[in-house]
C-alpha positions in Angstrom: -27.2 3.5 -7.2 -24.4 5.8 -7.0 -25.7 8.9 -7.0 -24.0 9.0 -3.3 -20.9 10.7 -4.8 -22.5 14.1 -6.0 -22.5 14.4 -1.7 -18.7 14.8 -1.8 -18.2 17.3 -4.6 -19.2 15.1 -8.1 -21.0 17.7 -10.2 -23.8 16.5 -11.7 -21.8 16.8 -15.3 -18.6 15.1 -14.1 -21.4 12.1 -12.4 -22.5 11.7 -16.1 -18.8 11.4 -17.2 -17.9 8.9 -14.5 -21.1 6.8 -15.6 -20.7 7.3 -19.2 -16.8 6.4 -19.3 -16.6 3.6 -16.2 -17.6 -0.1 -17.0 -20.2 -1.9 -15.3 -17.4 -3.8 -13.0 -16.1 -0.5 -11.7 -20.0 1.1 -10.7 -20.5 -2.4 -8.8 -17.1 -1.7 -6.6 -19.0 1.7 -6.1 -22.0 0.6 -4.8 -20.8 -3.0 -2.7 -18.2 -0.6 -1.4 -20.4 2.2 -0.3 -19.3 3.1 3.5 -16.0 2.4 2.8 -16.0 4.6 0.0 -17.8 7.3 2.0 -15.3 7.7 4.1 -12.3 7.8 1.7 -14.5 10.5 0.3 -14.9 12.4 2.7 -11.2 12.6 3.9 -10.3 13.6 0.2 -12.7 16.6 1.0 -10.7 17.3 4.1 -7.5 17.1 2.3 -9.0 19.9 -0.4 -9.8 17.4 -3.3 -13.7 17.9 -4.7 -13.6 19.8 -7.6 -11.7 17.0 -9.4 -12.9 14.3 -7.0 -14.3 12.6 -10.4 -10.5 12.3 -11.4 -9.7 9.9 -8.5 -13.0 7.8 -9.0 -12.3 7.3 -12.6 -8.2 6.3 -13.2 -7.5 5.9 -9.3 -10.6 3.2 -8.4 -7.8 1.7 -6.0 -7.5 4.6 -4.2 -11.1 5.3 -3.6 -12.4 1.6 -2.5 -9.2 1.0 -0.3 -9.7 0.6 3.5 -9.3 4.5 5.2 -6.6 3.0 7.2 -4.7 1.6 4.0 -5.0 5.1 2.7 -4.3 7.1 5.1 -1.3 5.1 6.1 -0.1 5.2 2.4 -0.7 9.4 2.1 1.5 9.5 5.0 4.4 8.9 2.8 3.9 11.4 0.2 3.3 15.2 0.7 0.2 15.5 0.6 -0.3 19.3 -1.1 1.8 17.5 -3.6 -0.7 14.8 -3.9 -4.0 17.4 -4.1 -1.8 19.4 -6.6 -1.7 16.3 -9.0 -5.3 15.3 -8.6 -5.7 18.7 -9.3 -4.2 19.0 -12.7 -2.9 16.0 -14.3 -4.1 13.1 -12.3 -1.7 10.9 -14.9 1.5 12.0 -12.7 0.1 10.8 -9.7 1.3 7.1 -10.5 4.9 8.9 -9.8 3.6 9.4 -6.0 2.7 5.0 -5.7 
């Protein structure tokens, strides 16, 4: 299913969150989308974000299922310690950033 995400940094209470609080439309994006998503992921990690990785998942789908290119691309025009700072503690400011 998508029990892929606990390899990134989901804890295993924050995975029950996502699945408890995300519609059925949302966890089939997460598992059509799996590589891509993998490697979003996974640069997220690199950038510092995994604690709060669950954040991103849950009121930032479009940033997790975009292409790595597309992301990338559109990270390079914010500051990005900025960026891990919001997902960090109030993921709600982060529609300032885009």
């Amino acid at each position: 299913m998508i029990d892929y995400l606990k390899e990134y940094g989901v804890s295993n209470f924050d995975f029950e969150f996502l699945v408890n609080n995300m519609n059925q439309e949302d966890v089939q994006k997460l598992m059509l989308a799996e590589s891509n998503i993998r490697e979003n992921l996974l640069y997220f990690n690199k950038l510092g974000i995994k604690e709060n990785l669950y954040k991103l998942i849950l009121y930032r789908m479009d940033l997790v299922i975009m292409p790595i290119d597309q992301l990338k691309y559109l990270l390079s025009k914010v500051d990005k310690d900025l960026f891990v700072q919001l997902v960090n503690t109030n993921i709600k400011n982060l529609i300032l950033l885009f």
